[in-house]
Residue frames relative to the residue before (quaternion, step in Angstrom):
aa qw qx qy qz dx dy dz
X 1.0000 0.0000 0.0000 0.0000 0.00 0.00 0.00
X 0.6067 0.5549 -0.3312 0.4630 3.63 1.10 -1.13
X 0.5964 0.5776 -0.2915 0.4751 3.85 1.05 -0.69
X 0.7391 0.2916 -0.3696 0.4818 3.80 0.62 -0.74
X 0.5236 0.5233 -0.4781 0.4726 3.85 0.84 -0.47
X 0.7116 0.4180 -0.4590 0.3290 3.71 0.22 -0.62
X 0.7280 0.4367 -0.3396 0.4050 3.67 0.89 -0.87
X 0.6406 0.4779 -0.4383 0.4114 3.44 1.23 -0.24
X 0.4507 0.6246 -0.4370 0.4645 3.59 1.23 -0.08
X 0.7690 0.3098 -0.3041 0.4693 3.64 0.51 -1.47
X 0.6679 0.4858 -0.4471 0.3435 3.86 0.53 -0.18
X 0.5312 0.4273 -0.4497 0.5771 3.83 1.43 -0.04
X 0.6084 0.4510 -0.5012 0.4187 4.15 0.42 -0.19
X 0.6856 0.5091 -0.2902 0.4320 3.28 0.96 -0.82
X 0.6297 0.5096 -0.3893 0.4384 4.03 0.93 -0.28
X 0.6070 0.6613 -0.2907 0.3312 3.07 1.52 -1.18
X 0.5258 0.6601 -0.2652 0.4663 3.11 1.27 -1.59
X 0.7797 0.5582 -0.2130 0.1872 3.40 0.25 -1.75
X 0.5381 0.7106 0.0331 0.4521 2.37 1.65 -1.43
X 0.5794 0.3686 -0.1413 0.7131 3.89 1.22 -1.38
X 0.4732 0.5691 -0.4992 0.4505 4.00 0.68 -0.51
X 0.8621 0.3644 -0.0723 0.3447 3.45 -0.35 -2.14
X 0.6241 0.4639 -0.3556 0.5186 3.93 1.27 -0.38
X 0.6417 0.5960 -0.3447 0.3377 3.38 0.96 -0.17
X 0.6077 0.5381 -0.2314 0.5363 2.83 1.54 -1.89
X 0.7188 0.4734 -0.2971 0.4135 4.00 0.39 -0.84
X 0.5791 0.5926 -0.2923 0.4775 3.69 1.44 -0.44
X 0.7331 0.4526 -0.2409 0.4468 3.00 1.33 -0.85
X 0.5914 0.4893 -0.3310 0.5488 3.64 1.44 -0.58
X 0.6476 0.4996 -0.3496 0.4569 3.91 0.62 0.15
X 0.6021 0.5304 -0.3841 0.4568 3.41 1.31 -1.09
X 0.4642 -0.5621 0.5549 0.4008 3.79 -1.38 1.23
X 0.4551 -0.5620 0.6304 0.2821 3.62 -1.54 0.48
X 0.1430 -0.8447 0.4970 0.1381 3.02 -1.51 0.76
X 0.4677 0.6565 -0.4832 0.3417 3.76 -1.11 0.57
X 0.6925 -0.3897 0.3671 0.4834 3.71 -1.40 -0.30
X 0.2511 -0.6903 0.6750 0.0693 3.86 -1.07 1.20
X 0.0809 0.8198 -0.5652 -0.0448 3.56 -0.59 0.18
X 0.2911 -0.8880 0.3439 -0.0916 3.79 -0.17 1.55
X 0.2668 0.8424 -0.4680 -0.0144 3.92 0.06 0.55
X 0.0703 -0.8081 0.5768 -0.0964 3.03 -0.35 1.09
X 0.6729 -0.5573 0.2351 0.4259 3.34 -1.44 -0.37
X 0.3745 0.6483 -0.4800 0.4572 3.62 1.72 0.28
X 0.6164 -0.3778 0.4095 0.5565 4.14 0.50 -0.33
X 0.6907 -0.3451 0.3933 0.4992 3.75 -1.71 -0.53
X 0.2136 -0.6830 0.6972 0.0424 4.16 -1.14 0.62
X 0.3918 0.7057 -0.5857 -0.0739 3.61 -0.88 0.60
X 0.3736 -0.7045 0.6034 -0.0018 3.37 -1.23 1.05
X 0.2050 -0.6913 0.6901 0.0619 3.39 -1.54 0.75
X 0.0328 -0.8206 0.5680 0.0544 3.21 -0.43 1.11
């Protein structure tokens, strides 16, 4: 019995984990980037400091 409580223990550490994995990765693709943007388009050259 002491054997199935441990693997069900290490498969909730292991969602948890996942889990803190994939909110990061998606925090980071929302967060505004930061530094010098530089744009060319058909208005001429655009640069911006963000």
């Amino acid at each position: 019995m002491p054997n199935n409580r441990n693997v069900l223990f290490l498969i909730i550490g292991a969602l948890v984990v996942v889990l803190g994995v994939v909110g990061y990765n998606l925090y980071q693709e929302k967060k505004e980037p930061q530094g010098l943007q530089i744009n060319v388009g058909p208005d001429g050259l655009k640069i911006e400091n963000k």
